[in-house]
C-alpha positions in Angstrom: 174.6 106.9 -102.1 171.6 105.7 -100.3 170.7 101.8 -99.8 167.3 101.1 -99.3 166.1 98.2 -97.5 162.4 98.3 -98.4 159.9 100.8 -99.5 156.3 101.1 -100.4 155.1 101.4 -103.7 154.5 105.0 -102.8 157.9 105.8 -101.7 159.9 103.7 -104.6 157.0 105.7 -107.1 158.2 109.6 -105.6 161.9 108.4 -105.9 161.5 107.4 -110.0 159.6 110.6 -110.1 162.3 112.8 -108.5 164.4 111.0 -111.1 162.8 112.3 -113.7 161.5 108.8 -114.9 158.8 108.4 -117.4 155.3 107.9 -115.4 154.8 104.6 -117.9 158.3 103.2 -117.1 157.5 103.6 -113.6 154.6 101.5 -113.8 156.4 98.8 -115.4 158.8 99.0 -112.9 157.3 99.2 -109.3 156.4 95.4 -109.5 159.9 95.0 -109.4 160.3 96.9 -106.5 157.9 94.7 -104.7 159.5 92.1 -103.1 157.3 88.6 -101.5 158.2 85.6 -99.6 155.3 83.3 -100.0 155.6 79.9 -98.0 153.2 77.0 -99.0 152.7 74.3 -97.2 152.8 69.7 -97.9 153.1 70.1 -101.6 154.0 66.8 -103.2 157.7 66.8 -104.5 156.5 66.5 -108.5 155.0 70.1 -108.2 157.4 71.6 -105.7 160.3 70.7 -108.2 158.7 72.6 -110.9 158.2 75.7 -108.9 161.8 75.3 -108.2 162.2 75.4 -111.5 160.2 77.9 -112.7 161.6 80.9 -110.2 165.0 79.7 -111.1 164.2 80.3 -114.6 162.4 83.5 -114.0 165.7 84.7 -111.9 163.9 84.1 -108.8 164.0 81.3 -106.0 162.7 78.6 -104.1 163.6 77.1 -100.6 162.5 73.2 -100.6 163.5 70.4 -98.3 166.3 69.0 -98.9 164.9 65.2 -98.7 162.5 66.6 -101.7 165.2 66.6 -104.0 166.5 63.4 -103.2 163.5 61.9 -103.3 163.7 60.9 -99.4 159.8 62.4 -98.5 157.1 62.7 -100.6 155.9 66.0 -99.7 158.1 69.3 -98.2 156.9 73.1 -98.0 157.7 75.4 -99.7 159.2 79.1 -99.6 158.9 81.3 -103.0 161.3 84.3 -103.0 161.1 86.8 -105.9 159.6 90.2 -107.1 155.6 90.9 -108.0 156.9 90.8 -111.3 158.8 87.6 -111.1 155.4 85.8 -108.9 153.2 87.6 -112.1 155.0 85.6 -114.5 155.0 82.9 -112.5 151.4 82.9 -112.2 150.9 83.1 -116.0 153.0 79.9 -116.3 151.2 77.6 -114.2 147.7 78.6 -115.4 148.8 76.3 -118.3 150.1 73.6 -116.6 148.7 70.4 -115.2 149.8 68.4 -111.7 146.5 71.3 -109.8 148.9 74.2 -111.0 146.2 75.8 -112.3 144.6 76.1 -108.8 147.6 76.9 -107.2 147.8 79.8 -109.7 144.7 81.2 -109.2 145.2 81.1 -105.1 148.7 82.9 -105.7 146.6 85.4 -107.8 144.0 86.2 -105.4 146.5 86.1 -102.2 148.9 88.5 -103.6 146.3 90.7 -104.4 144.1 90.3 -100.9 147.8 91.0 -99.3 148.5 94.3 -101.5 145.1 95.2 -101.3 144.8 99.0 -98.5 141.7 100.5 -100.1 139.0 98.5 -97.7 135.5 100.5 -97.3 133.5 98.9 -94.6 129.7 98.6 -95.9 127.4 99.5 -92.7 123.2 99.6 -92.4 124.0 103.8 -92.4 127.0 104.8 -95.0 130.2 103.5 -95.3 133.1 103.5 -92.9 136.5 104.0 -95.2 139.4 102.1 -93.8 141.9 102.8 -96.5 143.0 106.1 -95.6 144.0 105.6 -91.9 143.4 103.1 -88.6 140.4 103.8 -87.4 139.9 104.1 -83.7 137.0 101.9 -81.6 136.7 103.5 -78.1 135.6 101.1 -75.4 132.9 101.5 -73.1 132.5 98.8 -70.7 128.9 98.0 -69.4 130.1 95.7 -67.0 130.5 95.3 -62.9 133.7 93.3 -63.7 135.8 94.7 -66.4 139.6 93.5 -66.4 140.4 97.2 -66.7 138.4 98.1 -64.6 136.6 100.6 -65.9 133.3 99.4 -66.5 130.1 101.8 -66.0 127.7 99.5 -64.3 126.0 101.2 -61.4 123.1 98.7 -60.4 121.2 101.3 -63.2 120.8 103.6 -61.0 119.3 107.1 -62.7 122.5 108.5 -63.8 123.1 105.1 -66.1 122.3 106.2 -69.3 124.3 109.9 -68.4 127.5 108.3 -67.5 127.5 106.2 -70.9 126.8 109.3 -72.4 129.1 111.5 -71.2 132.0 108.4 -71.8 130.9 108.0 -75.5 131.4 112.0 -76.3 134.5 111.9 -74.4 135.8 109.4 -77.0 134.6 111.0 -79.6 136.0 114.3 -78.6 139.3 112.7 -78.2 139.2 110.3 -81.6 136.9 107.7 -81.4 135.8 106.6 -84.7 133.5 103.7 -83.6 131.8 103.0 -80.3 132.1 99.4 -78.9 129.6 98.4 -76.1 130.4 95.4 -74.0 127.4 94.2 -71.3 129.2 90.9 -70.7 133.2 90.8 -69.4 135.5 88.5 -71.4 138.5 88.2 -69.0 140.3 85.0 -68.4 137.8 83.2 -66.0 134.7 85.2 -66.4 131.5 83.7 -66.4 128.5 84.1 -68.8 125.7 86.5 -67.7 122.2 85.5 -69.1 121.0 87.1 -72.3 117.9 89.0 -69.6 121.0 90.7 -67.5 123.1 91.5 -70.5 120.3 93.3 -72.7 119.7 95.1 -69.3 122.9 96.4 -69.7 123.5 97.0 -72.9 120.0 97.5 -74.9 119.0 100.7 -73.6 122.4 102.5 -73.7 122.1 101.6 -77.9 118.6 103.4 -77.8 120.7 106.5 -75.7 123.2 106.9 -77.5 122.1 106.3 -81.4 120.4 109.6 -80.6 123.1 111.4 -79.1 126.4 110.9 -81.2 126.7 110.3 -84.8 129.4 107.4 -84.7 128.7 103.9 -85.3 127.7 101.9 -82.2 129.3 98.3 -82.2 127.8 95.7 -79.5 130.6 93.4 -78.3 128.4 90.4 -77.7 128.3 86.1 -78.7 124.8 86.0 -78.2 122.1 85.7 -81.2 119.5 87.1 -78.8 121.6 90.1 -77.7 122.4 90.8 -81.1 119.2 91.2 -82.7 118.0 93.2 -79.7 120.7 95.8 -80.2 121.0 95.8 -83.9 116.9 96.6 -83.6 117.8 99.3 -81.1 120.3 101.0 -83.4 124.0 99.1 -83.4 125.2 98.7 -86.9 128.2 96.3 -86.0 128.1 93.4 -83.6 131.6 92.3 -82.4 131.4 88.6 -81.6 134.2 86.9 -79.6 133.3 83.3 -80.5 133.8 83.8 -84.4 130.6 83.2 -85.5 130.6 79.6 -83.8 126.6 80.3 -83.0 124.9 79.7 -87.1 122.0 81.8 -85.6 124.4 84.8 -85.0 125.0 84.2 -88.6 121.4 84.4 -89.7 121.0 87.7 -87.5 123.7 89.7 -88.5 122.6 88.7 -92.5 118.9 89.9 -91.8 119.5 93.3 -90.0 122.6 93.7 -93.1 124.5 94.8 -90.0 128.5 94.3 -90.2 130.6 91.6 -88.0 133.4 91.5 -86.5 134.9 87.7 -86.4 137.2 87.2 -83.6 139.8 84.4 -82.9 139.5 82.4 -79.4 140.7 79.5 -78.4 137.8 77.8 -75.8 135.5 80.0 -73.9 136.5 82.9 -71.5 135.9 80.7 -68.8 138.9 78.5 -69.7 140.7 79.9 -72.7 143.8 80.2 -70.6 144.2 76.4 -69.3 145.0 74.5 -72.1 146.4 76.8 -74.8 148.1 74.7 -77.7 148.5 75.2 -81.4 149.8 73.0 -84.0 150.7 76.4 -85.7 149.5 79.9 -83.6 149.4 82.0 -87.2 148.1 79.1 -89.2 145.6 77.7 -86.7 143.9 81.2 -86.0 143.7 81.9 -90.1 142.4 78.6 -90.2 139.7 79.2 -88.3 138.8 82.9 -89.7 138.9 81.5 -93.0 135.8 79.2 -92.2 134.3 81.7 -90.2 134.5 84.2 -93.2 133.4 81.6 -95.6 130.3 80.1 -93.3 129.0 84.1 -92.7 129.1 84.4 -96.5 127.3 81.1 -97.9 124.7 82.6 -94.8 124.2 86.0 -96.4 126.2 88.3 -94.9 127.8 90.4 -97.4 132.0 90.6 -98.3 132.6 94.0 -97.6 130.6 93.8 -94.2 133.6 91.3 -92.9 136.6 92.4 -90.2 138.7 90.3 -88.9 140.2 90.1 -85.4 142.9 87.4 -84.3 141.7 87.5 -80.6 144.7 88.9 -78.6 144.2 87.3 -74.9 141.4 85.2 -75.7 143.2 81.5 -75.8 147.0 82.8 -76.0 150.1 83.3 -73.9 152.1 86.7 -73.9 154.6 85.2 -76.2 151.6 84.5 -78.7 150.2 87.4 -78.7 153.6 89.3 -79.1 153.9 86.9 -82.2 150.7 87.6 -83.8 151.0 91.1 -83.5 155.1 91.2 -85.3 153.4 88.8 -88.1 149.7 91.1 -88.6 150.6 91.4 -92.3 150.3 87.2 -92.1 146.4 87.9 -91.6 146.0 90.2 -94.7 145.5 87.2 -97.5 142.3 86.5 -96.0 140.9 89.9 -97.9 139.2 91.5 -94.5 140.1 94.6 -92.6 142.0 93.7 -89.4 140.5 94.9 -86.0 143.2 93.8 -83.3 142.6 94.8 -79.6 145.9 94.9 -77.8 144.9 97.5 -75.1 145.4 97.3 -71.5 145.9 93.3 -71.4 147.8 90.8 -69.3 150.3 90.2 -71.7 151.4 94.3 -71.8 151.8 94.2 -67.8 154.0 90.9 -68.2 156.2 92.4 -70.5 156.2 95.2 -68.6 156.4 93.9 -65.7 154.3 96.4 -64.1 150.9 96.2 -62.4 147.8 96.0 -63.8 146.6 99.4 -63.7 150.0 100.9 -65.9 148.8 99.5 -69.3 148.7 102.3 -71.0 152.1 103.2 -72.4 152.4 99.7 -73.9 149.0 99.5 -75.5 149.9 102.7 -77.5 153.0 100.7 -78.3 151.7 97.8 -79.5 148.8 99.4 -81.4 151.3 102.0 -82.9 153.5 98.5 -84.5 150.2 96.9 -85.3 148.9 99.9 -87.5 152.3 99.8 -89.0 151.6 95.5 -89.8 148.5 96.1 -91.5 145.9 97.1 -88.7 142.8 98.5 -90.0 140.8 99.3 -86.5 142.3 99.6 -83.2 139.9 98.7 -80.2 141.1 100.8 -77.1 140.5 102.5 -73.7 143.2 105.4 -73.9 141.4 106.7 -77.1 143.5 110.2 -76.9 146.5 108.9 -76.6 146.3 106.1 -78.9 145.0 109.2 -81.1 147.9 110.7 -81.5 150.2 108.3 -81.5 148.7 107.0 -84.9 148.8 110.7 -86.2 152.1 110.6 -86.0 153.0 106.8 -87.1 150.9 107.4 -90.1 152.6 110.7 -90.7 156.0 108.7 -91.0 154.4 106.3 -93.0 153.0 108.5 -95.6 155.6 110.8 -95.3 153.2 113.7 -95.0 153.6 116.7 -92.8 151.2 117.2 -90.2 
């Protein structure tokens, strides 16, 4: 006898088939199999009684306030519990009902679906970078004086610049990169902004470099509209910008050169993200924002599938935070983007730790190893070998495939 707690659709689908089941039973089936929680939040008691009833009568459940029921508050969340099938059903009930159902039935559609959905292709100026068959990898080079890892490059550009970003971006390649990210402009706790003259002196002519030298995409970690267009005219195809898009001109940018964006979570500016961290709701506050980030870079042109996602580990967040958004990564999935999440070689790591700040290592593979396994489309890392294999062999348990 074997018990099984959960399983993916692939592993539920092999066991039918080592059954012997019928392939068109088992499509019928795996919704079953499928399992959801789904929690909504303030919905007025009238509506919140019928959803009640509704699961109840499709053999499913729902979790409301108690004072909902006894008419005590007017509004109480919500927590669905049921199968895909059950939520399907569900879903076909409420399109014909009044009291907004109808809307709410069409967000449960499209959620569910955003959540389930693993076949994400990312659309760059040059091909197409496919996310759906494993975590991709973004190796970090640091053009900075002042990196928190220390490991920038910066040498004053002296003549061996341009050679030392080289030879860092085929090292990372060579060991597994699958994306290049450039940064000319730390964004440590406390760091100050460098003017858009020093930071395209950094960054601008190691995009010329290197566009010619490896065959990778080069990303350009960067807030600034100025410093995006430069390098996206040099060659970048992604810009990955910390402030989420606040800047409408980074918007207008990105849309022009077609280039893809990734929109970060933070809370304040690097300067003083760390001094007054609160949240109403960490999860809910930081999808919050993406949403509107995601929604004000499409009404400005820039195309669906050229959209990631990061929630901004260390930027605005305590070590407890950041442990939390990493155990609830699947949370981030409704929003329909691929997740970039950049865990390595922070604060938080060393905390937990409780090591110093230059043994990072063994807990960034850790904590990108159990993002990957939330929901993690790209990884953003310094110890690109090691991080590397780690995800060869978490994937290899997930899939079940031998390596």
């Amino acid at each position: 006898m074997r018990i099984f707690r959960f399983s993916s659709s692939e592993d539920v689908s092999r066991i039918m088939s080592e059954i012997g089941a019928d392939p068109y039973g088992i499509k019928i089936m795996l919704p079953k199999a499928s399992a959801f929680l789904i929690r909504l939040k303030a919905v007025n008691n009238v509506v919140a009684n019928i959803l009640k009833q509704e699961m109840l009568a499709l053999g499913a459940d729902a979790a409301v306030a108690r004072g909902s029921l006894t008419g005590s508050i007017k509004k109480t969340d919500i927590l669905l519990i049921g199968q895909l099938a059950q939520f399907n059903a569900l879903i076909s009930k409420l399109k014909i009902q009044p009291f907004g159902l109808q809307k709410l039935a069409e967000d449960l559609d499209g959620s569910i679906k955003k959540f389930t959905q693993t076949d994400f292709v990312l659309a760059l100026r040059k091909g197409r970078l496919d996310l759906g068959q494993r975590a991709k990898i973004m190796g970090i080079i640091n053009l900075t004086p002042d990196s928190f890892s220390h490991d920038g490059i910066y040498q004053r550009f002296n003549r061996d610049y341009l050679d030392l970003a080289l030879k860092k971006a085929q090292a990372l390649v060579k060991d597994g990169a699958d994306l290049i990210d450039l940064g000319g402009q730390s964004s440590r706790p406390g760091a100050k902004s460098v003017s858009i003259k020093e930071e395209l002196r950094r960054t601008e002519p190691v995009v010329k470099f290197l566009v010619k030298k490896i065959k990778v995409p080069i990303s350009v970690d960067t807030n600034k509209p100025e410093v995006a267009k430069a390098v996206l005219d040099a060659g970048a195809q992604i810009i990955n910008d910390i402030s989420g898009l606040r800047d409408s001109r980074m918007i207008k940018v990105v849309a022009r050169f077609k280039a893809a964006v990734v929109i970060m979570h933070m809370l304040g500016k690097p300067v003083n993200m760390q001094k007054n961290i609160v949240y109403e709701s960490l999860i809910d506050d930081i999808t919050g924002f993406l949403r509107n980030s995601i929604d004000a870079a499409q009404a400005g042109g820039i195309l669906p599938e050229k959209i990631m996602v990061d929630p901004g580990l260390g930027f605005g967040k305590n070590p407890g935070q950041n442990l939390e958004i990493i155990k609830h990564l699947e949370e981030f999935k409704p929003l329909g983007k691929p997740i970039l999440i950049g865990p390595s070689r922070k604060s938080f790591i060393a905390k937990v730790l409780k090591s110093d700040s230059e043994n990072r290592s063994s807990g960034s593979i850790a904590a990108c190893v159990m993002a990957v396994e939330r929901g993690a489309n790209i990884v953003r890392v310094h110890d690109v070998k090691e991080v590397s294999q780690a995800l060869k062999i978490t994937e290899s348990v997930l899939k079940n495939v031998n390596s």
